[in-house]
C-alpha positions in Angstrom: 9.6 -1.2 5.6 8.5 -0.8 8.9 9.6 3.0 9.1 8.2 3.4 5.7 4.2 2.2 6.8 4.4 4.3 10.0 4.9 7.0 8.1 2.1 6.3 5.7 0.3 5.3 9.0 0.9 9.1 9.8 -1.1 9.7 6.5 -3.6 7.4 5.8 -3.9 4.5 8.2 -6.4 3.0 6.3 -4.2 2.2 4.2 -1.9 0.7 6.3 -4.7 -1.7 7.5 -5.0 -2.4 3.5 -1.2 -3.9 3.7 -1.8 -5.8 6.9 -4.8 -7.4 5.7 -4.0 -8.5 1.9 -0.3 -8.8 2.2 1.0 -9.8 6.2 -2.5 -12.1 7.1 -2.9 -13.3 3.5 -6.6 -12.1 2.7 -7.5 -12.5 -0.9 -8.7 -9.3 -2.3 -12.0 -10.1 -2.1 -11.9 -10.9 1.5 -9.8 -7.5 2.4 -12.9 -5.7 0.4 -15.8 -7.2 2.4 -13.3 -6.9 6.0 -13.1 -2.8 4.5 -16.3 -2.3 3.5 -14.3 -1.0 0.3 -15.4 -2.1 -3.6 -12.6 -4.7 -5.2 -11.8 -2.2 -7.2 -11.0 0.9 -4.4 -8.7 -2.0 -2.9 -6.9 -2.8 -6.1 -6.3 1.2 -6.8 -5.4 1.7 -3.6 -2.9 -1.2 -3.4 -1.4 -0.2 -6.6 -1.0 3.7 -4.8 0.6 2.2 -1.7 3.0 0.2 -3.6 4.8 2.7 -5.3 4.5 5.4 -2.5 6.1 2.8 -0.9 8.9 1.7 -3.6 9.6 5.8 -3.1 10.5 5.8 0.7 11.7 2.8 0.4 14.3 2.8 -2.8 14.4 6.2 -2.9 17.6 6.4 -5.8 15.8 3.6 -8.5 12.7 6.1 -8.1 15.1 8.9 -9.0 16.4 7.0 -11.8 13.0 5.7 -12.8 12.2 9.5 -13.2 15.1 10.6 -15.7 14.2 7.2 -17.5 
């Protein structure tokens, strides 16, 4: 995991920030929005981005199979 967000650290680190925030100190979405200065919505799309770029590097061979599903 931790290999997997400095690489998307690399990317975006905004987005990391997103992670920290609503899933390692426990902020509601609402409060990761206002802390952001982001819409609840731009937070809920880009948590639902992260995730699964994250599921990639992270279980790379069930996103393979995923894909010839």
């Amino acid at each position: 995991m931790d290999r997997a967000l400095n690489e998307l650290d690399a990317i975006n680190d905004e987005m990391v920030k997103l992670v920290e925030l609503r899933y390692f100190l426990g902020c509601t979405t609402e409060e990761t929005a206002a802390l952001m200065q982001l819409s609840k919505a731009t937070v809920n799309r880009q948590l639902r981005f992260i995730k699964s770029w994250l599921y990639v590097r992270i279980c790379p061979g069930a996103a393979a199979d995923q894909a010839r599903a």
